[in-house]
N, C-alpha and C positions, 0 to 999 in steps of 0.2 A: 504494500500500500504506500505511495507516496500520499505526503502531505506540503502540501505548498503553502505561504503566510503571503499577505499582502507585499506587494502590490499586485499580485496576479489574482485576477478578479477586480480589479479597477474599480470597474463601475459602481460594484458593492460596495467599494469602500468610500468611493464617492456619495452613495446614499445615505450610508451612515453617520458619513464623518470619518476623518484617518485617525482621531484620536477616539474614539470612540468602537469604531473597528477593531484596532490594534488590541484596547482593552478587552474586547469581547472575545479577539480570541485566544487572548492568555487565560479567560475564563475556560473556553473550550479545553484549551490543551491539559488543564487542573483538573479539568472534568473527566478527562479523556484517562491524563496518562499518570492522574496524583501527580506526586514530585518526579516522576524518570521520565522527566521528558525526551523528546528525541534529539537528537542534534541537527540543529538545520546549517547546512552552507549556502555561501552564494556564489556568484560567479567567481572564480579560478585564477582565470586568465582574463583580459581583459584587452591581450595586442589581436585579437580575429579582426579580420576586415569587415566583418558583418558584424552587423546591432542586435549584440545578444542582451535578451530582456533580463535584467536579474533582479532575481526577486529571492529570499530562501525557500531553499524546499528539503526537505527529510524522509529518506526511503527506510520504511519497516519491512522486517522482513518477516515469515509466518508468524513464527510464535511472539513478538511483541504484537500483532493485530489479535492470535488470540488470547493474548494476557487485555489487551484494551477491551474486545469486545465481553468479554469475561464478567474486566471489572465495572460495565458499564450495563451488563444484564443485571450482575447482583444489585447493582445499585436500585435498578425500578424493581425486581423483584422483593425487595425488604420495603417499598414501598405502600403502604396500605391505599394509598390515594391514587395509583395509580394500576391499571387495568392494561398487560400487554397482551395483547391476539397475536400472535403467526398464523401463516395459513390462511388467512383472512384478505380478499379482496372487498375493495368497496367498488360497485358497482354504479351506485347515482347517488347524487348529491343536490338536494331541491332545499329551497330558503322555507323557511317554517316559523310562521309571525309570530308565534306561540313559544318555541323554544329556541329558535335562532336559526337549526339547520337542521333537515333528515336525511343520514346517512342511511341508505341498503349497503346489507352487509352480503356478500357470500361465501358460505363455506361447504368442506364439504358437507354433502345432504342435509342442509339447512340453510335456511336466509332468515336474517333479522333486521330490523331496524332500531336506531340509535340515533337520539335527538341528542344535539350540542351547542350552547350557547354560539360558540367560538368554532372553529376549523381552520389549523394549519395545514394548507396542503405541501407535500413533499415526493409526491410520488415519483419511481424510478423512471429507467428508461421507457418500459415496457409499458407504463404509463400514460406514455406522450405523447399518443392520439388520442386516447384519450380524456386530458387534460385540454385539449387541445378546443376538443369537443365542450367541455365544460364553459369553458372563458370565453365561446362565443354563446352559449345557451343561456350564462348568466351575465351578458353584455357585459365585462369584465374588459376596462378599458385596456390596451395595451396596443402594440407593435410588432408589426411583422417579423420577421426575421428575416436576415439575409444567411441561406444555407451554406452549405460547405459537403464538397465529393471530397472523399482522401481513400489515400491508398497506405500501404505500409511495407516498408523495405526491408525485409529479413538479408541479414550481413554475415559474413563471419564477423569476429567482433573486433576481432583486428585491425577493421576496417573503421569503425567507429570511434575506438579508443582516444583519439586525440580530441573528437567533441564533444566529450566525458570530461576529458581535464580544464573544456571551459567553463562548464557547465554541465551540474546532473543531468539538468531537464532543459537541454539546449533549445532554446525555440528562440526566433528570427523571421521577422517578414519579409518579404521579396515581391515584388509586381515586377512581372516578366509577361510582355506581351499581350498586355492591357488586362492582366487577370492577376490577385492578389493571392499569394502562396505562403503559407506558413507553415513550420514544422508544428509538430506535435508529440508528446508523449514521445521523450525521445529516452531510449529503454538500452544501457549499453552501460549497466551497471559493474562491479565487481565479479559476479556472478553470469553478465548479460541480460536479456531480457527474456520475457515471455509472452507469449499473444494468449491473447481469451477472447472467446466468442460469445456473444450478448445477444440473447433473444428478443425479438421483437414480434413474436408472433407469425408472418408471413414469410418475412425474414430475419436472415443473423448477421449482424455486422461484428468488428474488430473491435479490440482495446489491446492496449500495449501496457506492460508492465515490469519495470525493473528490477532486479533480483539483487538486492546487497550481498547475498552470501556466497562469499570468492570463489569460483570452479565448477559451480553450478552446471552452464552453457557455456557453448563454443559461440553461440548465434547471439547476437544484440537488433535490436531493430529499433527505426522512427516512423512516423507517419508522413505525408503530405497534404495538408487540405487546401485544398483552392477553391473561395468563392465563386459560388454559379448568380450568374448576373446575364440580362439579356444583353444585345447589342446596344442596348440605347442608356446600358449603364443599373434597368430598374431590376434588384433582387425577383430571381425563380420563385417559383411558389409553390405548394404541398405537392398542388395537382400535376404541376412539370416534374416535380421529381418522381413524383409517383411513375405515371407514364411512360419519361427519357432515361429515368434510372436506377428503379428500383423494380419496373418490368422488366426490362430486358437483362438486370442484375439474374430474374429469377429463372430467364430462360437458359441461364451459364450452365445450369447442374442440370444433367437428365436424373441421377438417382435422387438428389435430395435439392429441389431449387430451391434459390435465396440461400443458400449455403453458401459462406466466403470460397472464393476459388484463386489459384496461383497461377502466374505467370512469369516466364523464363525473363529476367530484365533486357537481355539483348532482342526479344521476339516483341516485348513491350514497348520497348523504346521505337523498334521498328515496323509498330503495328504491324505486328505478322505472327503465324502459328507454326513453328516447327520443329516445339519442343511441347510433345500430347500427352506425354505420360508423368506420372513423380517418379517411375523408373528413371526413366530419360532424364530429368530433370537431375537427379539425384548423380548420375554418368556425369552428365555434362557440367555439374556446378561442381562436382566433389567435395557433394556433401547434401543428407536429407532434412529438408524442414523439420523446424521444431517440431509440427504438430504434424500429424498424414492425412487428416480430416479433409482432405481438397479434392479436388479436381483439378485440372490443366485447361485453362479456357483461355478465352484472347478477350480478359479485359482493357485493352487499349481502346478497343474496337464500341467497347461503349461512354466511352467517354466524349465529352463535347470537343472537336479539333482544339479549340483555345486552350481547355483546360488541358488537354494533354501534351502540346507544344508548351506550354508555360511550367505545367511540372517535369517536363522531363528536361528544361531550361533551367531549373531551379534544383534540380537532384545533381546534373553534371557539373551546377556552380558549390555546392555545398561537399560533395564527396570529397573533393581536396581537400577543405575542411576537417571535416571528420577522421578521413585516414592520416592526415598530414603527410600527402604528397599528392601528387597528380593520380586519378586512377589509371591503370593501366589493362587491355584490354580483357587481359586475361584473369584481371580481377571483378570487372564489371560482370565477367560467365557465371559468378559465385553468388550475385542476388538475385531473390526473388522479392516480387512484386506481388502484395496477396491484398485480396476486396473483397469485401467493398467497406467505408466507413462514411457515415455520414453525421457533420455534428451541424450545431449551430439551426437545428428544427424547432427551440423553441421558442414561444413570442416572447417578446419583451414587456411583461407587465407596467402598468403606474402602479408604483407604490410609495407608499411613506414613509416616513424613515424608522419605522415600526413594523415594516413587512407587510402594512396590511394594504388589501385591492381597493378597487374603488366600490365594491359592494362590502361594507359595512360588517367587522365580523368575522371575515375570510380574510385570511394569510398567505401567503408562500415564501418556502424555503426550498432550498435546492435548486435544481434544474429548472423547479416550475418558476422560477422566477424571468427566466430568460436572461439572467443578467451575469451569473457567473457558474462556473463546474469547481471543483473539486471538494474533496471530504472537510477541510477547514471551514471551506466560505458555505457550503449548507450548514455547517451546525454552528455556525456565528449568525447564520441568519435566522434560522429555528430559534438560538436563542434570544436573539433581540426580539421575532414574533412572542416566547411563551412570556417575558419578560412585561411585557406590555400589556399582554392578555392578565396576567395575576393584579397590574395593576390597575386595570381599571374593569375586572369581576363587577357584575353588578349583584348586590346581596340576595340570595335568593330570600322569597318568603318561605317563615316554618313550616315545614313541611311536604316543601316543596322538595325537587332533585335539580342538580346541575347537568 
């Protein structure tokens, strides 16, 4: 698990306030990790010729997430006041003049429902149609988004090592051929990284993850995202991604579609197919993917021409970088190229500097706020919503329930 601190996540901290942020999230980290906190660094190095963002960030490895997560059940479980479900989807969420808000629950072989003054929403990825659905059914002011296509570069890690020593979590923006590119989750820890797949339901997309503990993997990997924007400059929308890139994402797999699939970086770069197998891949690259869960497909071939001239513009300027030298050809045979990843789906709420919407009552933290990702800046924003919510509880009458 990384954890990044301000300034990454800006905007959040712009809502809140930077002194006020700051504080909330040393409450987080006391909450999180008691006194063993983690160690965060920042940038390394500082002579790159690229504008590396630095901000600190702290990679855990297994058992410090499960000593956190651990001590962070016990906690609500010794709590009388507090009621945790697993398992538990909420299905709809309607305004209720009476109580505030009716939650339907589903579980298995039962559904219930559960009136609540207050509601923080925080829901995950798997969420975010969801939600999505919700903020315009309850007219729920906010802001489109502008999306983001990425792909992700599996390396040996040798090849990566020198943009590790700038930075953990190297990210850099680049506009390369009127289209805006940034790294992502760049995973080329001690250990290397690791990929994991994220359900969405129809489909599965990427996440990238660092591994602090030394010798793990040979393979490290980063992502690429590049804004989708039309020619006239105006942000894509649900329905074009749906359609240009998440259909034809789903027709890659015959066994399992919407499943992420690889591609040979030389057949990528060259929008071409001439490497069909992870046999062949594994010959030709010497050496097999982290994970085998693929297929061999030619996602270049679904990409918009802009976006894939502009990241493959932006991978051949960064890999010097990264390896600290020029690549050379026989080392560019060694990556793969695997998709699909798509971030930057969610709207951009109005909120106030208390988390709450503009319907009265309702919260967001996390993702659903559209304003910032990672594990610090949701539970700095949770806390600043429960924080608000205790204090301005309206008293119930006796005999009443909350």
């Amino acid at each position: 698990m990384k954890l990044s601190r301000f300034p990454s996540g800006r905007r959040l901290a712009d809502l809140l306030g930077a002194e006020r942020a700051d504080a909330l999230t040393d409450e987080v980290l006391e909450r999180m990790c008691g006194v063993a906190w983690p160690t965060f660094r920042r940038a390394l190095v500082h002579s790159t010729a690229l504008a590396v963002k630095d901000y600190p960030v702290a990679s855990l490895n297994s058992d410090q997430v499960r000593v956190m997560i651990n001590r962070l059940h016990a906690r609500l479980a010794r709590t009388e006041l507090v009621t945790l479900r697993l398992g538990v989807q909420v299905t709809d969420l309607q305004p209720d003049d009476q109580a505030g808000f009716t939650a339907r629950l589903q579980a298995p072989g039962a559904d219930e429902q559960v009136a609540a003054r207050y509601v923080v929403s925080a829901v995950g990825r798997r969420g975010q149609r969801w939600w999505a659905t919700q903020i315009r059914r309850l007219g729920l002011a906010h802001t489109a988004p502008i999306p983001s296509v990425g792909l992700r570069f599996e390396a040996p890690l040798g090849l990566l090592r020198n943009g590790a020593r700038v930075h953990d979590d190297f990210k850099t923006t680049l506009v390369r051929h009127g289209v805006k590119v940034k790294t992502f989750c760049f995973c080329a820890g001690p250990g290397g990284g690791r990929l994991k797949f994220t359900d969405y339901g129809d489909h599965t997309l990427l996440d990238g993850h660092v591994i602090p503990e030394s010798g793990t993997s040979a393979l490290g990997n980063f992502a690429l995202l590049a804004q989708l924007r039309a020619t006239d400059g105006r942000p894509r929308d649900a329905e074009w991604v749906e359609e240009h890139l998440l259909r034809p994402y789903r027709s890659l797999r015959s066994d399992r579609p919407g499943k992420p699939v690889l591609q040979w970086y030389p057949d990528w770069r060259d929008k071409q197919l001439t490497c069909t197998s992870l046999e062949d891949f594994a010959q030709r690259a010497g050496h097999a993917p982290s994970l085998s869960d693929y297929q061999v497909a030619n996602l270049a071939a679904i990409l918009p021409d802009d976006v894939h001239t502009a990241m493959r513009a932006v991978f051949e300027e960064l890999m010097p970088v990264f390896a600290g030298h020029p690549l050379e050809a026989d080392q560019a045979e060694r990556i793969a190229v695997i998709g699909l990843e798509l971030e930057s789906l969610w709207d951009e709420l109005a909120l106030s500097e208390h988390m709450e919407t503009s319907f009265p009552g309702l919260y967001a933290a996390g993702d659903c706020t559209g304003l910032a990702q990672g594990i610090l800046q949701a539970a700095v924003a949770g806390l600043a919503a429960a924080d608000h919510v205790i204090n301005t509880t309206v008293p119930v009458p006796l005999g009443g329930s909350a």
